[in-house]
C-alpha positions in Angstrom: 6.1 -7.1 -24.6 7.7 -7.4 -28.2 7.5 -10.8 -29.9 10.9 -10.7 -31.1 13.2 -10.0 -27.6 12.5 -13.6 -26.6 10.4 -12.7 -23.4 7.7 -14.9 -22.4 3.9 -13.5 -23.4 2.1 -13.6 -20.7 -2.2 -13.7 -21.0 -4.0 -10.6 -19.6 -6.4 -11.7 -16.3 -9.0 -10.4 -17.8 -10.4 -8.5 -20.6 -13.1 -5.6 -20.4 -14.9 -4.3 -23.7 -16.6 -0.9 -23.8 -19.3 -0.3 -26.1 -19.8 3.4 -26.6 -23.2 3.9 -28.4 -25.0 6.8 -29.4 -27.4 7.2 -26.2 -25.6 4.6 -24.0 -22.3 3.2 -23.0 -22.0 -0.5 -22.0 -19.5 -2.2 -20.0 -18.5 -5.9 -20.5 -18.6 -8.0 -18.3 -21.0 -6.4 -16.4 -21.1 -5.7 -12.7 -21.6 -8.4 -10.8 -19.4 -10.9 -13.5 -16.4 -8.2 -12.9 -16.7 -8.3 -9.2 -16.9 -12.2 -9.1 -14.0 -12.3 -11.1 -11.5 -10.1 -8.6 -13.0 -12.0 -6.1 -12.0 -15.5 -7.1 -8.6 -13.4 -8.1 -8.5 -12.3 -4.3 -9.3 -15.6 -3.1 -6.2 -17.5 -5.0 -4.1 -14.9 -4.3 -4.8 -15.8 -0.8 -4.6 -18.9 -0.8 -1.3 -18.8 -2.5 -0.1 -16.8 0.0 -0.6 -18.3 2.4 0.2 -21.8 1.5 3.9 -20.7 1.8 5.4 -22.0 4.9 7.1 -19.3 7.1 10.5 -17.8 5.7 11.6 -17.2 9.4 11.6 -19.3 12.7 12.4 -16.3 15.1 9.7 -16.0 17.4 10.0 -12.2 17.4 8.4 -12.0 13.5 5.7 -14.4 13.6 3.6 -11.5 14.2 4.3 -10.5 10.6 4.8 -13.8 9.4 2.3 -16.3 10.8 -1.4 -16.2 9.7 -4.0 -14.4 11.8 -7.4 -14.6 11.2 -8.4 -11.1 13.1 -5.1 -9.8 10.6 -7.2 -11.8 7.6 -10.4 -10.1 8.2 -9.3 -6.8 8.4 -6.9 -7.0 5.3 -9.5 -8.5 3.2 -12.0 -5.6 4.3 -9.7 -3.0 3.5 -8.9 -4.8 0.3 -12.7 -5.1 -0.8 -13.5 -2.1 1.0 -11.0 -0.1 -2.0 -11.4 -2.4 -5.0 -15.9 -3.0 -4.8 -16.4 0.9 -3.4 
């Protein structure tokens, strides 16, 4: 985003450094910082989610609308499943 058009800047999530070396190549933050990071990401994207109260009172979506924890568990394992593999 350009300073000057009056947009808003926004901060980046997160920022990753690379450190290319001549025998080695290092990756910051490292493993297990990065993935506790998109996890607590995950989990307040969650929990934003669904602290929003449902959009529609017809009966007929509440399987798309209301929370499910057998739905939960098997979104959130797909989810890690693609973003830790």
């Amino acid at each position: 985003m350009a300073e000057d058009d009056g947009s808003p800047q926004l901060a980046p999530l997160f920022i990753t450094e690379f450190v290319l070396e001549l025998n080695s190549l290092t990756f910051l933050p490292d493993r297990e910082e990065f993935h506790d990071g998109i996890s607590e990401v995950l989990k307040r994207f969650q929990q934003c989610v669904l602290s929003v109260l449902n959009l529609v009172p017809d009966s007929y979506f509440d399987a798309f609308t209301r929370y499910s924890s057998a739905s939960r568990v098997a979104v959130c394992a797909e989810i890690g499943h693609h973003v830790f593999a």
